[in-house]
N, C-alpha and C positions, 0 to 999 in steps of 0.2 A: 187276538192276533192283529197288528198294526198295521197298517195302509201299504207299508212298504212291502212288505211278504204279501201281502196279498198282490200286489199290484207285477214281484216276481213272477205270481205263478197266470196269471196274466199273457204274461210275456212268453214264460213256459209253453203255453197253451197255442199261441203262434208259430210257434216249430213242430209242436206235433200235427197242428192243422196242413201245413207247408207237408209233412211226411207224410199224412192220410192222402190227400189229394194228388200228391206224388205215385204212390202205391198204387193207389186205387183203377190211374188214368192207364190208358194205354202208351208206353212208350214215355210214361212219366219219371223223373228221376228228382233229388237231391242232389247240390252240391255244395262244397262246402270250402272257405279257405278259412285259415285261420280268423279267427271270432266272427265269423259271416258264414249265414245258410241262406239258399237261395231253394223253391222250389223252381221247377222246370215239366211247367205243363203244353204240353205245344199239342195238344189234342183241343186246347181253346187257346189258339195262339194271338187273340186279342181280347183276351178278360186276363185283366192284371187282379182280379179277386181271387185265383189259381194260382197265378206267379206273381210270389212275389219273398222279398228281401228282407232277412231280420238280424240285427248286427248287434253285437256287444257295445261295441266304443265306435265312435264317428271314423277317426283315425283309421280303425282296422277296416269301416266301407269304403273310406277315399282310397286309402291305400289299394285294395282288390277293386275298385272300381271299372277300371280299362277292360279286367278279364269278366267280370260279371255283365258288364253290358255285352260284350262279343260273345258268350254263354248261348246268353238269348237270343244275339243275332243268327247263330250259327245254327239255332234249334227252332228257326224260323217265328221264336215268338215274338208281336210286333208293341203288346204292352205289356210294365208288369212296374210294379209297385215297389218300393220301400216304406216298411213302417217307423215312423218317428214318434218317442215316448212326446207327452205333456209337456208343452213349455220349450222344446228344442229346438230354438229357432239359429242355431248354430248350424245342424244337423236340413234343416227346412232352406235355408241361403245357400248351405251347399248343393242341395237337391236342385233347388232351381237355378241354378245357374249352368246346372249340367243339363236340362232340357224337361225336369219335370213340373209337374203339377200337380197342387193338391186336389184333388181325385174326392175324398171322401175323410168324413170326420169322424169314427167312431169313437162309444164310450168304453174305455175299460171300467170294469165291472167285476164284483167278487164279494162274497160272504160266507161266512159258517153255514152251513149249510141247517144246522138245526135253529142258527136266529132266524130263517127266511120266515115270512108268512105263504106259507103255502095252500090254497084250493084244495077241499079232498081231493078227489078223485072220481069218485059217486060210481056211475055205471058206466065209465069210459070204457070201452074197448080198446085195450093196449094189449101190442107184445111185441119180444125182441124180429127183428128180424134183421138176413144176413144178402137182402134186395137191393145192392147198393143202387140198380138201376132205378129202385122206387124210391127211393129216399131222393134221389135226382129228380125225378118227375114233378115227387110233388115241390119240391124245390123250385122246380122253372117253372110252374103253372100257378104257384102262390106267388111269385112274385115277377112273374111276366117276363121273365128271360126269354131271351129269341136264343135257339142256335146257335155256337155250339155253346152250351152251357156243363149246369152241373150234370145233366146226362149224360153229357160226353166224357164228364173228367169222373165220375162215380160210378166206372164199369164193372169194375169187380169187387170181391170182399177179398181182403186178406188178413192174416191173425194178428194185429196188432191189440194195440190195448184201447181199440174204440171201440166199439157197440152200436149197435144203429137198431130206431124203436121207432114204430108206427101207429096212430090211431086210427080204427075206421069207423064208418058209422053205415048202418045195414048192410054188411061186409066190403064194404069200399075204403080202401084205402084215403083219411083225405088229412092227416096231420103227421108230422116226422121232428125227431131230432137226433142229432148225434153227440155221444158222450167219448169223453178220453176217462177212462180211469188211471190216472196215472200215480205211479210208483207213492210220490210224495204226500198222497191223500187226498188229491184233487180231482174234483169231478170239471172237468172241464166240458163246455157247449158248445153247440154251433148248430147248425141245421135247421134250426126250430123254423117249423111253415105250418100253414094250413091253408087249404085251398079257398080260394075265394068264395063258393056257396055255401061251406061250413063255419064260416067265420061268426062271431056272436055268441059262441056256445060253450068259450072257457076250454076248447080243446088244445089248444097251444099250453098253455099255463098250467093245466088237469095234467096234459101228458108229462110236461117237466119236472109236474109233483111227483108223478109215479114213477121216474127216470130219478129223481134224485132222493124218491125212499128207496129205490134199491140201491142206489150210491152206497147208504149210509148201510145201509143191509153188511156190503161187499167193503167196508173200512174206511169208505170218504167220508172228509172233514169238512173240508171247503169246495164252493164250487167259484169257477172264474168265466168270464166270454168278454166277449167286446159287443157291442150292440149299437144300430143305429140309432139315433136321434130320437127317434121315434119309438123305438122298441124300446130306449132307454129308462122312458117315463114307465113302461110295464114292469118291468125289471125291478126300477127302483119300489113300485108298490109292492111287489113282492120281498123287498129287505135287503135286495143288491147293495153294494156301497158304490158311489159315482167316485172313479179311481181317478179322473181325468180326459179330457179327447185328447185323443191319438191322432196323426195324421198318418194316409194313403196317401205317398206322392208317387202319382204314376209319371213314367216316361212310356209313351204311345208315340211310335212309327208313323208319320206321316206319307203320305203319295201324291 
């Protein structure tokens, strides 16, 4: 499979994220204009990692531009994001010229899921569960979020086509990630945490093993995520392919 499909579903993976955290929040929504999705989380009405923008073609974000900024104004959220593929600095000049910044640099990332090198598992304590409040938790407490975070926006479960799995160790909850199984074969990520006193112990990596043997279980091929800088390098030792950085250009409300 070549870089291009891979780096589709990628991209794929971006709009179901945008509809999980839609779903899930209270009072969260999608909206959508032609070739542009927006999520619309005003339950963290200043984390643009909840809201934010994923368009087909430049053209079709300029064009809906005017009503997607007044979207967010109107739904009181004060930042939120557009994502830009590799290399778009067409896409990057027009962003900034309209008031944003680049925010954050993630990697896209993807492989077959049977080339990855994966960590057994050994005596990990895993299993699904449907906690989205705990998947939040450990979410802001592994990486230090303040208020209102992923707990705020990961209130309820609903039946879509994610899954959410946790690790604990002497029954305490302290590693999580979330899967998309989507239609076209894709295990998609995101979530992956583990709390900062269990770290050192291959529970992030063990869990994704046992998340993505049952991928392969349940028909997935490929798995896709985006990863920070830092996560990037784990990723890649486990047989990720580095697709390119992406840019988060936020536009944030000032006062």
């Amino acid at each position: 499979m070549d870089d291009g499909i891979f780096y589709g579903r990628v991209r794929e993976l971006l709009g179901e994220e945008a509809r999980l955290f839609a779903a899930c929040s209270s009072n969260g929504r999608m909206v959508a204009w032609p070739g542009v999705i927006a999520s619309v989380v005003s339950a963290a009405s200043d984390r643009s990692m909840f809201n934010w923008v994923v368009y087909e073609q430049l053209d079709a974000l300029l064009a809906h531009y005017p009503s997607i900024a007044q979207t967010y104004a109107d739904a009181g959220v004060r930042a939120w994001t557009v994502w830009v593929d590799p290399g778009d600095t067409d896409a990057a000049e027009a962003l900034s010229k309209r008031g944003h910044l680049l925010d954050s640099q993630p990697v896209a990332m993807a492989s077959e899921i049977a080339a990855l090198r994966l960590p057994e598992t050994g005596d990990l304590d895993w299993t699904e569960t449907r906690d989205m409040g705990l998947v939040g938790r450990i979410n802001d407490n592994a990486y230090g979020f303040p208020p209102p975070a992923f707990e705020a926006v990961l209130v309820h479960w609903v039946e879509t086509r994610w899954r959410a799995y946790i690790a604990s160790v002497n029954g305490i909850p302290v590693g999580s990630v979330l899967a998309n199984f989507a239609e076209n074969g894709d295990c998609g990520i995101t979530g992956v945490a583990t709390l900062p006193e269990a770290r050192g112990h291959g529970i992030a990596t063990r869990l994704l093993a046992a998340v993505l043997g049952e991928a392969r279980r349940l028909g997935m091929i490929t798995t896709s995520l985006q990863a920070s800088p830092a996560g990037a390098k784990v990723y890649a030792a486990l047989g990720y392919r580095n697709l390119g950085v992406m840019g988060m250009w936020e536009r944030r409300q000032t006062v």
